[in-house]
DRENLO-441949 format. One record per residue (C-alpha): x, y, z; residue in one letter. Coordinates in nm, 3 decimals, always signed. Layout:
<atoms>
X|Y|Z|a
...
</atoms>
This chain:
<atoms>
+4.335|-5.342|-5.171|x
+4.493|-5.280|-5.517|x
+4.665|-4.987|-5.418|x
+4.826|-4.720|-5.703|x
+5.145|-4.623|-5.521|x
+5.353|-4.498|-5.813|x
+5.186|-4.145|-5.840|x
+5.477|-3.861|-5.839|x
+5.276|-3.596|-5.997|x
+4.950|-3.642|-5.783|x
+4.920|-3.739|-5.413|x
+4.576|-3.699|-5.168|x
+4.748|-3.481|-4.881|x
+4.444|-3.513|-4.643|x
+4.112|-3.611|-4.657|x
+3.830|-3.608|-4.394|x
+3.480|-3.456|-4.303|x
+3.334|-3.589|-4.648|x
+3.675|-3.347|-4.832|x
+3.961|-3.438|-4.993|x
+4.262|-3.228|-5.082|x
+4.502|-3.360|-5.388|x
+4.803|-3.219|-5.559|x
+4.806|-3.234|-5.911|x
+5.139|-3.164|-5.996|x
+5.185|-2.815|-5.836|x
+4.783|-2.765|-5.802|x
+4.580|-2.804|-5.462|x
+4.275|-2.874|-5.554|x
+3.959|-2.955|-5.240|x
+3.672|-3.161|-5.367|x
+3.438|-3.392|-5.202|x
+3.480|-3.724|-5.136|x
+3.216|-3.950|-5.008|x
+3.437|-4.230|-4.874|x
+3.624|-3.977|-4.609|x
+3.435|-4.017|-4.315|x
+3.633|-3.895|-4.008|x
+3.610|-3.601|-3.858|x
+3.891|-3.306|-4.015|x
+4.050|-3.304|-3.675|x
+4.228|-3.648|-3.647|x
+4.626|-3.677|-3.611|x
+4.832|-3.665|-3.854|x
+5.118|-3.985|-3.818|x
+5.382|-3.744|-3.668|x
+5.091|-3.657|-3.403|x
+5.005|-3.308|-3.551|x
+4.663|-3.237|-3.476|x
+4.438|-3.096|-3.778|x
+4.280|-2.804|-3.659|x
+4.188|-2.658|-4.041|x
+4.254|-2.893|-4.352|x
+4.264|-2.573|-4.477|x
+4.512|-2.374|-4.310|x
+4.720|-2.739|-4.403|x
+4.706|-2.768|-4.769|x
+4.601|-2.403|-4.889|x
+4.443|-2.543|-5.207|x
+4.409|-2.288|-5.577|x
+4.058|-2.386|-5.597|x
+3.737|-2.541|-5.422|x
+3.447|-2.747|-5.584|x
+3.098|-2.639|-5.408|x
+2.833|-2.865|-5.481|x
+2.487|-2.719|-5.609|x
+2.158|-2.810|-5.440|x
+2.021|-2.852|-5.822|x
+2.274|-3.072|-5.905|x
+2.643|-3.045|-6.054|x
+2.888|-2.717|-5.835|x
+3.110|-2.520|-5.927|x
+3.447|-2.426|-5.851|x
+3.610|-2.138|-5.699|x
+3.964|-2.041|-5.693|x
+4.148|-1.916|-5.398|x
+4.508|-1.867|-5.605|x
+4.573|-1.840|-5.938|x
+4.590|-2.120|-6.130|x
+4.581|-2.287|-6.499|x
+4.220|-2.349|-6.681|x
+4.465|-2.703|-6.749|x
+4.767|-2.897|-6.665|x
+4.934|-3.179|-6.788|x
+5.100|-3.417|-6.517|x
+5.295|-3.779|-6.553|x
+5.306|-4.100|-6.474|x
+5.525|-4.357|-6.465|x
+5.399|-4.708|-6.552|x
+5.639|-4.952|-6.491|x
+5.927|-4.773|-6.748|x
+5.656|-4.618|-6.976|x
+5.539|-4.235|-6.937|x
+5.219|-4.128|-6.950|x
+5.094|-3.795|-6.974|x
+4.755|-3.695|-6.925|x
+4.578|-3.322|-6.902|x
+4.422|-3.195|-6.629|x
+4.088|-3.003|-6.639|x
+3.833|-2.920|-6.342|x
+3.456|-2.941|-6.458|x
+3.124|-2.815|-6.335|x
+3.085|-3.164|-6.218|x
+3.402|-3.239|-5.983|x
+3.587|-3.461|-6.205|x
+3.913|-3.317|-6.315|x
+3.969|-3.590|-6.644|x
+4.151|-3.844|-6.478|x
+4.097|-4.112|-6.198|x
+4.434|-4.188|-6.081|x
+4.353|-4.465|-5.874|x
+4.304|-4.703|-6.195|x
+4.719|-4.669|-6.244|x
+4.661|-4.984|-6.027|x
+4.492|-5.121|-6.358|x
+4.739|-4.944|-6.587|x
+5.049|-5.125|-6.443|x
+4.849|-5.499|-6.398|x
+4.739|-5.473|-6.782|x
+5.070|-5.328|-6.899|x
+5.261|-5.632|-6.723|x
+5.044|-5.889|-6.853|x
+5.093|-5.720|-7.232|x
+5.442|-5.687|-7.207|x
+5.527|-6.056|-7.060|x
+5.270|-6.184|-7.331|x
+5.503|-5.999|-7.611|x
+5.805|-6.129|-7.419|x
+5.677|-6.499|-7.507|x
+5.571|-6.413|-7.879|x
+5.243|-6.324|-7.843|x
+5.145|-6.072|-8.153|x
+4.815|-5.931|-8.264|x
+4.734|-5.813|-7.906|x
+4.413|-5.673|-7.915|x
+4.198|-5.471|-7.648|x
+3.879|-5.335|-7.592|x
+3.854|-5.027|-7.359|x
+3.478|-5.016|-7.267|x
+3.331|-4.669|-7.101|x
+3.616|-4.530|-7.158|x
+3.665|-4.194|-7.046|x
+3.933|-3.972|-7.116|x
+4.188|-4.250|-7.188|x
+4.400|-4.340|-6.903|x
+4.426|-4.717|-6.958|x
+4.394|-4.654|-7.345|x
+4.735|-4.503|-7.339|x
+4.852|-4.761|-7.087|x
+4.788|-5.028|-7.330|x
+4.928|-4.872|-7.623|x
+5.242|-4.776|-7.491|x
+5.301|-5.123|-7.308|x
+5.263|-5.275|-7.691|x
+4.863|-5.353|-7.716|x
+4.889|-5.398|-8.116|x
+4.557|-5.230|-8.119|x
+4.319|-5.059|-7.874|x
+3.968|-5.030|-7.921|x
+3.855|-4.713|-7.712|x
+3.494|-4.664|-7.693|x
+3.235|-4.409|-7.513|x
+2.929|-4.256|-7.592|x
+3.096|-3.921|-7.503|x
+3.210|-3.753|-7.796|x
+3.383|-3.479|-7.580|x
+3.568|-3.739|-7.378|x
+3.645|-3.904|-7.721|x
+3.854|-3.559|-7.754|x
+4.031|-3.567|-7.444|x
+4.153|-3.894|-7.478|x
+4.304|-3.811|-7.841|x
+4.485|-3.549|-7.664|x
+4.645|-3.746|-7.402|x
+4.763|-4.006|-7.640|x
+4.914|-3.733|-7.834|x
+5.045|-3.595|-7.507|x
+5.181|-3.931|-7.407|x
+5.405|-3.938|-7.723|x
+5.095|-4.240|-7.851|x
+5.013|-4.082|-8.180|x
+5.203|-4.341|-8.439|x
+4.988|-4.607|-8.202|x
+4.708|-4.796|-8.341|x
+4.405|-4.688|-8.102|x
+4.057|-4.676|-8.277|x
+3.807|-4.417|-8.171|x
+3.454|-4.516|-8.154|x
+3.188|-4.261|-7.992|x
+2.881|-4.514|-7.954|x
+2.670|-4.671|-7.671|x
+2.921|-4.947|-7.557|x
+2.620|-5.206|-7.564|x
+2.547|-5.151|-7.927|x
+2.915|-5.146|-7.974|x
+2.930|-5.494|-7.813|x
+2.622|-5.632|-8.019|x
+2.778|-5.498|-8.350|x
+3.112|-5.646|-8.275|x
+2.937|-6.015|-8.201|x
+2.776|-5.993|-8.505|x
+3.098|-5.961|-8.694|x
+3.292|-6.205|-8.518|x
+3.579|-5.998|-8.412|x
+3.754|-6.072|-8.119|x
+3.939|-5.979|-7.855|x
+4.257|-6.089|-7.645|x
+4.157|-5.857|-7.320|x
+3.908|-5.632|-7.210|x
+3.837|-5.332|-6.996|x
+3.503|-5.176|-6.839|x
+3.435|-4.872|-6.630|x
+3.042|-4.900|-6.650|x
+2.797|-4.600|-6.487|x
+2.611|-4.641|-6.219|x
+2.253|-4.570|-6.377|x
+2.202|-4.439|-6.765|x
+1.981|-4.462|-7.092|x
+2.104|-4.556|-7.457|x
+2.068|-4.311|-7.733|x
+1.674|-4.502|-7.803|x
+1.606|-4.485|-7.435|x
+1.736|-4.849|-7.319|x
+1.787|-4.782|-6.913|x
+2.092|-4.909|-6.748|x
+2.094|-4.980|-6.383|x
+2.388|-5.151|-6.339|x
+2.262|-5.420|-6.039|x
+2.015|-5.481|-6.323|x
+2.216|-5.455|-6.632|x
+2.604|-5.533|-6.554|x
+2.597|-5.974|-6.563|x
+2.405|-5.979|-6.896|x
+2.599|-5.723|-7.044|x
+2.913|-5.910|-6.933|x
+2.802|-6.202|-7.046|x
+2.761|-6.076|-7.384|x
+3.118|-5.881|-7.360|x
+3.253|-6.224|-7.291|x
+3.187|-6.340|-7.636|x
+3.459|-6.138|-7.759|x
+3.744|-6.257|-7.581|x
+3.989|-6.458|-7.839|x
+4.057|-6.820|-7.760|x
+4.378|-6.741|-7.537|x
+4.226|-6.422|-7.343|x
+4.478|-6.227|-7.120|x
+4.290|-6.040|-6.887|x
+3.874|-5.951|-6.826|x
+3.869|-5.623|-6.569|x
+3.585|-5.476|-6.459|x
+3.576|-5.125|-6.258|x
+3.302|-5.011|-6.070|x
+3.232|-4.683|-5.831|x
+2.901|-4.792|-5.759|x
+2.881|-4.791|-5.375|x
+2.575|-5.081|-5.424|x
+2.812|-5.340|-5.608|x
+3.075|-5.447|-5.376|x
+3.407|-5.603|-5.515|x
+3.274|-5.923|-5.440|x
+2.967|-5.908|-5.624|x
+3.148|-5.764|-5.908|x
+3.382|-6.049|-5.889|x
+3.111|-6.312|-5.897|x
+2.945|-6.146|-6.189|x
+3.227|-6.206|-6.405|x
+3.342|-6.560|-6.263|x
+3.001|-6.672|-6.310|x
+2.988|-6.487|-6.677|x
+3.309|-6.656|-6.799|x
+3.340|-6.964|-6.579|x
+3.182|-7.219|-6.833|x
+3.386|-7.095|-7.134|x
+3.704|-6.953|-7.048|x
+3.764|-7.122|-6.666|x
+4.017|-6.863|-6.479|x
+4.000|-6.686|-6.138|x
+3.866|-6.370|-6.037|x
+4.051|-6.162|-5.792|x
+3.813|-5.847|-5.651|x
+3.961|-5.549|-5.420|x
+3.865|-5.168|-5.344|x
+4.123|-4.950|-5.534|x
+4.340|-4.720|-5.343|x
+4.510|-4.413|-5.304|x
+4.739|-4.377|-5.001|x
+4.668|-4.007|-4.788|x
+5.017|-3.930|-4.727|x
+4.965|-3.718|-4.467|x
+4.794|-3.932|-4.255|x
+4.934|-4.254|-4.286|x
+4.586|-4.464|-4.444|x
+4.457|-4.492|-4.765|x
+4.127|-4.397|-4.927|x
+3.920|-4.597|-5.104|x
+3.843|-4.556|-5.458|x
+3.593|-4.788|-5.600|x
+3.601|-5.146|-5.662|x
+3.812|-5.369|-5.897|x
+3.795|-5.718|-6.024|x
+4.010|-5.887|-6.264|x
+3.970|-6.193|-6.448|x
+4.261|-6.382|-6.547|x
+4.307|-6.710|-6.737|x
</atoms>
C-alpha cells in the first residue's frame, strides 16, 4: 500500500458502516465511503468501544446522498463555505482550498500526497544530476494537487489539463495559494484524448506523466469512455509523448473494476516495447487514526525507467 502519512492538516478519525469522518484542518466533516465496511461498533486500539461515530467525532456538517443522484450537505455547527489547509511535501508547502459540493467531493483527494512526494523526489534528484527542461503532463486533472506538487519541486513546466473549466479555476487558485504563481503551469480546459492526439501531432514531448482517468464518460462529440474499454489504447497513445529519458508514467484509478494489478499491466504492456522499465501497482492509503488500520483509497501504478 502506498500510504500518504504526512497529512497534518487532514486525518480520517473513524470510518465504518459505509461513513467516514475526516478533519480538515479544524472541520469534521461525515461523508460516505464505500470501502468502510465494518460495522460502527468495533474497538478503537486503546479498546474503547464505538457506540456512536457520532457522539465520537461531532462533525460541522453531513453529506446525505439523494435517491436521484448527487446529496446534499447539512451542517450541524457552524462552519466556513471554504478553507484552505497545508501540506508538507517533503520541504515544500502546499496549500490547497477546501470546498464541499452537492456531489461529496470537497476539491482535494489527499490520498494522492503519496503521488505528490514520489513525483517531487524523482524531479528534484533529476535536477540534482543536471537534468533541465523538465516537463510534465497532468492528465484529468482536477483541482491541481499534483500540479502544484510538480511545480514547486522544480517541474520546468506543467501541462495541467481537464475538460472542467470550473476545476480549471480551482486549480489556478491553489497554485496561487501555494505561493506557485511566478511557476510555469499551462492551463488547458479540453477532452484529455483530443489533447493527447493534438500533442502527437505536433511532436511535443514529455519527460513524465500523470493520469487520474473517470470511470465511465463521453467527449464533447459524444466519444464514450469506459475505462476497462478505453484506458490501454489511450495509454498507449499517451506513451508517445514521453521524451527519450522519461522519469516517471503514473496512472490513478478509483474504479473499483480495475484492480492495481490490471492497471499495472496496462501500462507495462503499453510501454514495455519502447521505453522497458518496471511497473510497481498498490491501493493508496490513508491511515484511520483512531482505529489503528488504514483505508483504502483507490489504486496506483507507477512506471519508472
Amino acid at each position: 500500500m502506498f500510504r500518504a502519512d504526512g497529512w497534518k492538516d487532514y486525518e480520517i478519525l473513524y470510518a465504518g458502516e459505509g461513513e467516514k469522518y475526516e478533519r480538515w484542518g479544524d472541520i469534521v466533516l461525515r461523508r460516505p465511503d464505500p470501502q468502510a465496511i465494518w460495522p460502527a461498533d468495533c474497538l478503537t486500539p486503546e479498546g474503547k468501544h464505538i457506540a456512536s461515530l457520532d457522539d465520537l467525532a461531532k462533525p460541522h456538517a453531513i453529506y446525505n446522498r439523494s435517491s436521484t443522484g448527487g446529496g446534499s450537505w447539512s451542517r450541524l455547527k457552524p462552519m466556513p463555505d471554504k478553507w484552505k489547509i497545508s501540506y508538507d511535501s517533503l520541504g515544500r508547502k502546499l496549500t490547497f482550498i477546501i470546498e464541499p459540493t452537492s456531489f461529496k467531493h470537497t476539491g482535494l483527494f489527499p490520498e494522492q500526497a503519496a503521488n505528490w512526494d514520489f513525483c517531487g523526489g524523482i524531479i528534484e534528484d533529476a535536477k540534482r544530476q543536471g537534468r533541465e527542461d523538465i516537463r510534465i503532463l497532468n492528465l484529468f486533472a482536477y483541482t491541481g494537487g499534483a500540479t502544484c506538487a510538480l511545480a514547486a519541486h522544480g517541474a520546468d513546466e506543467v501541462v495541467h489539463v481537464d475538460a472542467s473549466k470550473g476545476m480549471i479555476g480551482r486549480a489556478k487558485e491553489n497554485i496561487q495559494a501555494s505561493g506557485l504563481a511566478d511557476s510555469y503551469v499551462r492551463f488547458i480546459a479540453e477532452d484529455c484524448r483530443r489533447f493527447v492526439e493534438r500533442e502527437i501531432r505536433r511532436g511535443r514531448k514529455y519527460d513524465g506523466i500523470i493520469m487520474d482517468p473517470p470511470k465511465y464518460g463521453r467527449g464533447p462529440t459524444g466519444e464514450l469512455w469506459e475505462i476497462e474499454k478505453s484506458l490501454y489504447e489511450f495509454v498507449s497513445r499517451c506513451a508517445l509523448l514521453l521524451s527519450d529519458e522519461p522519469l516517471f508514467f503514473i496512472l490513478s484509478s478509483y474504479a473499483t473494476e480495475l484492480s492495481p494489478s490490471a492497471a499495472g499491466n496496462t501500462i507495462e504492456l503499453a510501454l514495455k516495447k519502447s521505453h522497458g522499465g518496471k511497473v510497481v501497482s498498490e491501493e493508496l492509503g490513508l491511515a484511520i487514526s483512531n482505529m489503528g488500520i488504514y483505508l483504502p483509497c483507490g489504486a496506483t501504478s507507477r512506471w519508472t525507467p
